[in-house]
C-alpha positions in Angstrom: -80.2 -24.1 -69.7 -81.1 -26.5 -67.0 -84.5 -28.5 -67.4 -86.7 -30.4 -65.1 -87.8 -33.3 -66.7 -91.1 -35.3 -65.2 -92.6 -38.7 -66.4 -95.0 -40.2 -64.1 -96.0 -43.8 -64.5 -98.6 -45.7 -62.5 -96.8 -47.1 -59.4 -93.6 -44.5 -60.1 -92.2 -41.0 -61.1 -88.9 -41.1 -63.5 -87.3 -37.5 -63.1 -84.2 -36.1 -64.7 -82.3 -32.7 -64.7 -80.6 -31.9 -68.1 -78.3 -29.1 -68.8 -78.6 -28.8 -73.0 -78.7 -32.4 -74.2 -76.8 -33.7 -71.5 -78.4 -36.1 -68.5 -77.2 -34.7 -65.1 -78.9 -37.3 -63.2 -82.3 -39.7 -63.2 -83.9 -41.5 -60.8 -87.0 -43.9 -61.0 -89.1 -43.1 -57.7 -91.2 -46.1 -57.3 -94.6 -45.8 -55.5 -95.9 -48.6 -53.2 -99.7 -50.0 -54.1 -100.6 -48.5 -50.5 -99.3 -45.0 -51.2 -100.9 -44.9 -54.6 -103.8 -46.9 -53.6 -105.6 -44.5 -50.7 -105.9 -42.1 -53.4 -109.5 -41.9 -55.5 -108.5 -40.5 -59.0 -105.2 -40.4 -60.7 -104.9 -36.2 -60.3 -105.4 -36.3 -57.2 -101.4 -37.9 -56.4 -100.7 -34.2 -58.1 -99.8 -32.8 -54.2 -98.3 -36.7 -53.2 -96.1 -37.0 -55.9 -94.9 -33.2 -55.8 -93.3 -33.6 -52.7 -91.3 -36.3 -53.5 -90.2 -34.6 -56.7 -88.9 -31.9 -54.5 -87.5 -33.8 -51.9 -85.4 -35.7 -54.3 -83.8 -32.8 -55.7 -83.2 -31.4 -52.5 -81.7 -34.6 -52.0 -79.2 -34.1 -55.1 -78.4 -30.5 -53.6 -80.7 -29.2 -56.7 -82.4 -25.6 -56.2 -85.2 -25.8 -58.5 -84.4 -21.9 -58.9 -81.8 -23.2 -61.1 -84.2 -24.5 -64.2 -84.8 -22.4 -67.1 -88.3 -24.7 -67.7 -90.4 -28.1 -66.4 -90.6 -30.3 -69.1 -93.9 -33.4 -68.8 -95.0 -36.2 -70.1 -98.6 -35.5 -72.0 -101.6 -36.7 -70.5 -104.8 -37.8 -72.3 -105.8 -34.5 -73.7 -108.6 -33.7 -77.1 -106.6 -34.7 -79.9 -104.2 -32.5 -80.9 -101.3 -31.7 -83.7 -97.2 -33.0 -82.3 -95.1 -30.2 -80.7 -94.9 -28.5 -77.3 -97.5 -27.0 -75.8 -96.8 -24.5 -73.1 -99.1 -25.3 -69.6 -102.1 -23.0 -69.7 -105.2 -23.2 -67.8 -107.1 -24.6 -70.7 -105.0 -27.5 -70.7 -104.9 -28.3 -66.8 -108.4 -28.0 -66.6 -108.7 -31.2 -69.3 -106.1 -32.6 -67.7 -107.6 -32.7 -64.1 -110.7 -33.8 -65.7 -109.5 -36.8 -67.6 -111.6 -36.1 -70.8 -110.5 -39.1 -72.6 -109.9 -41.4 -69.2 -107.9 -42.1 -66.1 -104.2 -42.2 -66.9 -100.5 -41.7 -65.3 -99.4 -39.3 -67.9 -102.0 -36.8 -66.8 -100.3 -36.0 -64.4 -96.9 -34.5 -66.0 -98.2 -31.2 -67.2 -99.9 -30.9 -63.6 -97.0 -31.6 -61.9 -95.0 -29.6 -64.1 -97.1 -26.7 -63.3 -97.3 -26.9 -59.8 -93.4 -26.7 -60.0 -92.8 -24.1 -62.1 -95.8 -21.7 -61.6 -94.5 -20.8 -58.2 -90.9 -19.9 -59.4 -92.4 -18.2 -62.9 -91.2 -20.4 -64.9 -92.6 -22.2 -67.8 -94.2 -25.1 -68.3 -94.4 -27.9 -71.1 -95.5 -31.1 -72.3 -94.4 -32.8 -75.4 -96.1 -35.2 -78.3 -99.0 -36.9 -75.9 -100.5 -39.8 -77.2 -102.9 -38.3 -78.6 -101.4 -36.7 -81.5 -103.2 -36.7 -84.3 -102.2 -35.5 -87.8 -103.8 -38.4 -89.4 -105.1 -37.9 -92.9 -109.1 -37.9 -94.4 -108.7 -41.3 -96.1 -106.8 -43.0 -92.8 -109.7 -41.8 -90.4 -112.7 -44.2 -92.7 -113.0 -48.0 -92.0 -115.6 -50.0 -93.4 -118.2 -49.4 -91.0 -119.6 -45.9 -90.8 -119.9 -45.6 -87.3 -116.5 -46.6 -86.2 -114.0 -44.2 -87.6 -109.7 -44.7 -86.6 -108.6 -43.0 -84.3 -104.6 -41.6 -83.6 -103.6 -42.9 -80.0 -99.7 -44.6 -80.7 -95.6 -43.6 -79.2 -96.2 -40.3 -80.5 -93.3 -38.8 -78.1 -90.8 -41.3 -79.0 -91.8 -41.3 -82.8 -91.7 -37.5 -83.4 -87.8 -38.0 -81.5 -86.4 -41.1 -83.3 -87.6 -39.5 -86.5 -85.4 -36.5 -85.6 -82.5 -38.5 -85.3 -82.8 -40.3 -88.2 -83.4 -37.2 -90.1 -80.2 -35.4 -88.1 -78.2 -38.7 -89.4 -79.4 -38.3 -93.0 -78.3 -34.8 -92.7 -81.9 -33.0 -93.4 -84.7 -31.8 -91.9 -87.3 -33.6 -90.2 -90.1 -32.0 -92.2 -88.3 -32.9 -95.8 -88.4 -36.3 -95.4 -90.9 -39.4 -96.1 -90.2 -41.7 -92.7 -91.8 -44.9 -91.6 -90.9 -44.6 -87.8 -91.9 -47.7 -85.9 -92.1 -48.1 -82.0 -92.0 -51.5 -80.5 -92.9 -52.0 -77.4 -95.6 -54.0 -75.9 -97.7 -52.5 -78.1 -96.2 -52.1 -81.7 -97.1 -48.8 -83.6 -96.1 -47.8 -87.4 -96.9 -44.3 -88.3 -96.6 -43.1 -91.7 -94.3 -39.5 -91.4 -94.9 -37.4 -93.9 -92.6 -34.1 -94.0 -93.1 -33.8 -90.1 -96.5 -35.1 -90.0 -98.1 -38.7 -89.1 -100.6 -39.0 -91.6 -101.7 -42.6 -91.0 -100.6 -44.9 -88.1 -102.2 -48.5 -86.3 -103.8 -47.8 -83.0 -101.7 -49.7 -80.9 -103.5 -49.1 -77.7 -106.4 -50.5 -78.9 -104.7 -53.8 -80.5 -104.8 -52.8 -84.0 -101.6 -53.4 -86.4 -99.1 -56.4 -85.7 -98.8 -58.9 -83.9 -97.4 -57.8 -80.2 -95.8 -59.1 -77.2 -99.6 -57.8 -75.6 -101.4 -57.0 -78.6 -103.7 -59.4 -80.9 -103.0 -57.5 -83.7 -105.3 -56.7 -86.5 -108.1 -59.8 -86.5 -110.2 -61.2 -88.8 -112.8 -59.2 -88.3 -116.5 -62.0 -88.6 -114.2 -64.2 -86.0 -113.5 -61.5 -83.8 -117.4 -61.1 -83.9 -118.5 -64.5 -83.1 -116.3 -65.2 -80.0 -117.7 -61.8 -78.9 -121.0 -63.3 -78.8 -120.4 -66.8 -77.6 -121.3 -66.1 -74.5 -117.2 -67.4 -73.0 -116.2 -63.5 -72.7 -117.5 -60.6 -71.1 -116.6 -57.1 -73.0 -114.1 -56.7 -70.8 -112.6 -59.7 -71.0 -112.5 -59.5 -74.9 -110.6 -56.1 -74.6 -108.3 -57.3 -72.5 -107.5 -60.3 -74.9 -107.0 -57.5 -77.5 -105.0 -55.7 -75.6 -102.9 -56.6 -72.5 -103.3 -60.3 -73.1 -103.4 -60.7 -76.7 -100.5 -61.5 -79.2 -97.2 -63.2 -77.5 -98.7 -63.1 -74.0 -101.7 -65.4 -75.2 -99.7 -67.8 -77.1 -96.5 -68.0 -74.8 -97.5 -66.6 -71.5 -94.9 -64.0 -71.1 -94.1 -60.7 -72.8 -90.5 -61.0 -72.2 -88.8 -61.5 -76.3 -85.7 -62.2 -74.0 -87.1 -65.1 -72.2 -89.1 -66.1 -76.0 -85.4 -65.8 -77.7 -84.5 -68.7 -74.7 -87.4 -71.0 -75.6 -85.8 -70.8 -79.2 -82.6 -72.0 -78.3 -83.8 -74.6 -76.4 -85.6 -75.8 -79.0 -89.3 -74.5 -78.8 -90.8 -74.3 -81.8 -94.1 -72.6 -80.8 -91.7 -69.7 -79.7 -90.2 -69.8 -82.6 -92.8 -69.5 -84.7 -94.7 -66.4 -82.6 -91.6 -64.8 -82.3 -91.4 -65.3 -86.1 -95.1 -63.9 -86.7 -94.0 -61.1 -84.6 -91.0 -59.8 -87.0 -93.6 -60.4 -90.2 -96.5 -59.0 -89.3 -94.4 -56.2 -88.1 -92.8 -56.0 -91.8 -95.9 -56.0 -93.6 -97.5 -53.2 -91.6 -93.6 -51.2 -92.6 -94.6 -52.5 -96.1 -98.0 -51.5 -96.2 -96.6 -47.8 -95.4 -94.5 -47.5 -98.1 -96.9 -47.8 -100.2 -98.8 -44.7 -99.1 -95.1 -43.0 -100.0 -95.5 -44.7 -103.2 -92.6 -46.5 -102.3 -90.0 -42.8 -102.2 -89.0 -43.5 -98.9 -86.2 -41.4 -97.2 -86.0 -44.4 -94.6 -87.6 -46.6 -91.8 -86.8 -46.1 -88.2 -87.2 -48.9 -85.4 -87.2 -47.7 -82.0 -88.8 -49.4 -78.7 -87.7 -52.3 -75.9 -88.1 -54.7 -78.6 -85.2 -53.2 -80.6 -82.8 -54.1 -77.6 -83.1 -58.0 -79.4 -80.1 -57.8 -82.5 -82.2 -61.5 -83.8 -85.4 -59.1 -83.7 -84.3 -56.4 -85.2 -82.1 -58.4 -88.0 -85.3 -60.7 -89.0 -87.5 -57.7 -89.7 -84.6 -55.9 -91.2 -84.0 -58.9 -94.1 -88.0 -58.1 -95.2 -87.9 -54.5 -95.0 -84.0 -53.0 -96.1 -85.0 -52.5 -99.7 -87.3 -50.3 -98.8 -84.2 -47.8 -98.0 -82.0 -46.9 -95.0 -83.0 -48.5 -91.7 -82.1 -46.2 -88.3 -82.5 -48.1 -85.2 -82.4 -46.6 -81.3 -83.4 -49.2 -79.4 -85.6 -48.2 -76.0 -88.1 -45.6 -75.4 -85.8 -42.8 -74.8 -89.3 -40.5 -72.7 -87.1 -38.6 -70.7 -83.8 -37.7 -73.5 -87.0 -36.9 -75.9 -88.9 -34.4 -73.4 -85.5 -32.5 -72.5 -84.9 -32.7 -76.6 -88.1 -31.0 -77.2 -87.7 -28.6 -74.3 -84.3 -27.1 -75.4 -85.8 -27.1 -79.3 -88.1 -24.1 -77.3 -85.7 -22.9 -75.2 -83.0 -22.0 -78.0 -85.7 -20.5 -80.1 -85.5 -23.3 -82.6 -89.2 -23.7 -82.6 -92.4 -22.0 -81.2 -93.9 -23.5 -78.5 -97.8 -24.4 -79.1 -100.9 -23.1 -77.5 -103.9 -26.0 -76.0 -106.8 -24.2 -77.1 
């Protein structure tokens, strides 16, 4: 049960051949701004970006007649409920047109397509980040003409989840989670027997405190410095999001180089790095009470998880809540060829784009 697995970032293309759970081989093809840059549109690197694919495995002495499937990333698609969705031609046709924006991740279940379709195989992509399961309540804010929106790690959520809920010995869909990915951007979703019924929109700088997120803000502030006349809208996003949080006060989204400062003595570091791991708890705590506090456990999953003083500081605020399950990294590609074997071994149906 070989799989192709395809994860295409801005300026490079992470492929990976599994056979069952097992990594055969990855490699991270990186994409130089001038080969990217001569192209208009994201979709159209579809043909660009093929060719390397193949020409990589033919590299590795891989015939891609040997795959039982082509497993992608999920692009910016309508929102749409977590699982796999087989490639149809509903789904490349939104995916081509970009119908909620220009991204890298578009282009896995294109590229997947164009790979399989000419050997009849199938196609898939798996928990884009636009899954959205949220519930009635967690959709309302204050305002009625802004209403929340589910855009947060959806991929690596729906697979730490599954581990944890492998290591507690039960299903997935029995269990009351808080799964929390944290990355640049930090996300806590609120799993409820399989599905995310509330969760921040990290994208968009709501929830903690990040190494490039503001974080929630108080809201009449936010609202005067957007018309002081010092920031563009532009500007003002990107200070929400891409330079906001750790970034603004620090300069660096590196938590390795902030855990230096610290030792050295810094105690602006100390203290971000310290509003990080709280804000980060509170949002955890804030969760459990949607659960009522019957939580089955809290899983921490993302770069950020690779720090053991990270991990351990938000751990002292949050372990009474229950068991804490932490797999540090992003884990895209083990998650995709998880997902893909899930279909394969008829463990679970794949999904229709509709």
């Amino acid at each position: 049960m070989r799989l192709l697995i395809l994860n295409p970032g801005s300026t490079s293309t992470k492929i990976a051949v599994y056979e069952g759970d097992r990594e055969i081989f990855s490699e991270n093809i990186a994409h130089s701004a001038e080969q990217v840059g001569r192209y208009k549109r994201m979709v159209d690197q579809k043909d660009f970006r093929k060719e390397i694919i193949l020409k990589t495995l033919a590299g590795r002495g891989i015939d891609p007649k040997s795959f039982a499937a082509v497993i992608g990333r999920g692009g910016l698609l309508k929102p749409i409920p977590s699982g796999t969705y087989e490639v149809n031609v509903r789904l490349i046709e939104d995916l081509a047109a970009g119908i909620q924006g220009e991204h890298a991740s578009n282009l896995g279940g294109l590229l997947a397509d164009e790979i399989a379709r000419p050997l009849g195989l199938p196609a898939y992509i798996v928990d884009p980040v636009v899954v959205d399961e949220l519930a009635g309540w967690a959709r309302l804010t204050g305002f009625s003409e802004i209403k929340r929106r589910s855009i947060f790690h959806a991929l690596n959520h729906k697979y730490s989840a599954r581990l944890a809920a492998e290591a507690l010995g039960r299903p997935y869909e029995d269990l009351n989670l808080i799964v929390g990915h944290l990355g640049g951007g930090i996300s806590i979703g609120v799993h409820d027997h399989g599905r995310v019924i509330d969760v921040n929109n990290a994208l968009n700088g709501e929830g903690p405190i990040a190494p490039e997120r503001a974080g929630t803000m108080p809201a009449a502030d936010l609202a005067a410095l957007c018309f002081s006349g010092r920031f563009t809208l532009d500007e003002i996003k990107k200070k929400i999001a891409g330079k906001g949080g750790m970034v603004a006060h620090l300069g660096t989204n590196d938590l390795r180089a902030v855990e230096k400062r610290i030792e050295e003595g810094d105690a602006s570091a100390a203290l971000v790095f310290e509003a990080m791991a709280k804000t980060t708890a509170k949002q955890i705590g804030g969760a459990a009470a949607v659960f009522k506090g019957k939580v089955d456990g809290v899983v921490l999953t993302g770069g950020l998880m690779h720090s053991a003083k990270f991990v351990e500081l938000i751990r002292s605020h949050i372990s009474f809540l229950g068991p804490v399950f932490v797999y540090p990294g992003e884990n895209e590609m083990a998650a995709l060829a998880a997902a893909g074997g899930r279909i394969l071994r008829g463990e679970e149906p794949a999904k229709t784009y509709n």
